[in-house]
Phi, psi and omega in degrees: 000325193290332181260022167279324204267018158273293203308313174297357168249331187271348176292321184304314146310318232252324174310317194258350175258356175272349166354284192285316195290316186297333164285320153340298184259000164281291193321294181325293159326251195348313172284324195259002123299328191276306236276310187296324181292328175253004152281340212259325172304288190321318193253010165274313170297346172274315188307288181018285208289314214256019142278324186280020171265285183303324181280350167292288210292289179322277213295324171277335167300318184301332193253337177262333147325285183328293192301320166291338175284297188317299176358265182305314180286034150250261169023272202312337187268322185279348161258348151322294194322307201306302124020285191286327200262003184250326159319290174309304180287332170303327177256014173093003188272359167219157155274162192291349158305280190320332157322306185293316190308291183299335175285326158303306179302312191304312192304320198281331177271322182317301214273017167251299177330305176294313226277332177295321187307336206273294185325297173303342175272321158326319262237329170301319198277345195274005187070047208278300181328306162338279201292334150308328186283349207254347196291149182292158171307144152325144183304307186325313171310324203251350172290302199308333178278325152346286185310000000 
């Protein structure tokens, strides 16, 4: 008996003096994990910044590409009318008002055309699904819990 209680005091010691060292050095890991973990945030967050900057930068070039094309199909369109309306009148079958008149009525049934497609389509942006799902249970549930 007597060597066990040498031994069970000096594993105890040597246990309670490496104590401090081993907190030491976990506490140490522990920082130099944090410190990597918050380079590893930075530099997710930078790629981050600097795809949404590029994607920002394609989208407005993108928008101004757009706007020279409705351009140009706008040209290209006023030069069909003009075009359909030098026909008609070169071969005598309207005058040139009425010409002008029917180039008009078409641009006006077109842009009725769209505008109903727009309306229908609108009809889409409001989420209806979403907003069926977010809605309270049937009344009928909520009469019987009252009641």
């Amino acid at each position: 008996m007597e060597r066990t209680t040498p031994v069970g005091q000096s594993v105890g010691s040597r246990a309670a003096s490496s104590d401090p060292g081993r907190r030491a050095a976990m506490a140490q890991e522990a920082k130099l994990l944090w410190q990597e973990l918050r380079g590893l945030a930075h530099d997710h967050l930078e790629v981050a910044a600097l795809e949404t900057q590029r994607a920002g930068e394609s989208l407005a070039a993108m928008v101004v590409a757009g706007m020279l094309v409705a351009g140009l199909l706008l040209s290209a369109w006023v030069g069909v009318l003009g075009v359909g309306i030098f026909a008609l009148t070169s071969v005598g079958v309207m005058t040139t008002g009425g010409a002008l008149l029917l180039a008009v009525a078409l641009n006006l049934a077109i842009a009725l055309m769209l505008w109903r497609h727009i309306g229908r389509l609108s009809h889409d942006l409001r989420f209806p699904a979403n907003g069926r799902s977010l809605q309270p249970a049937a009344s009928g549930c909520q009469e019987g819990e009252t009641s």
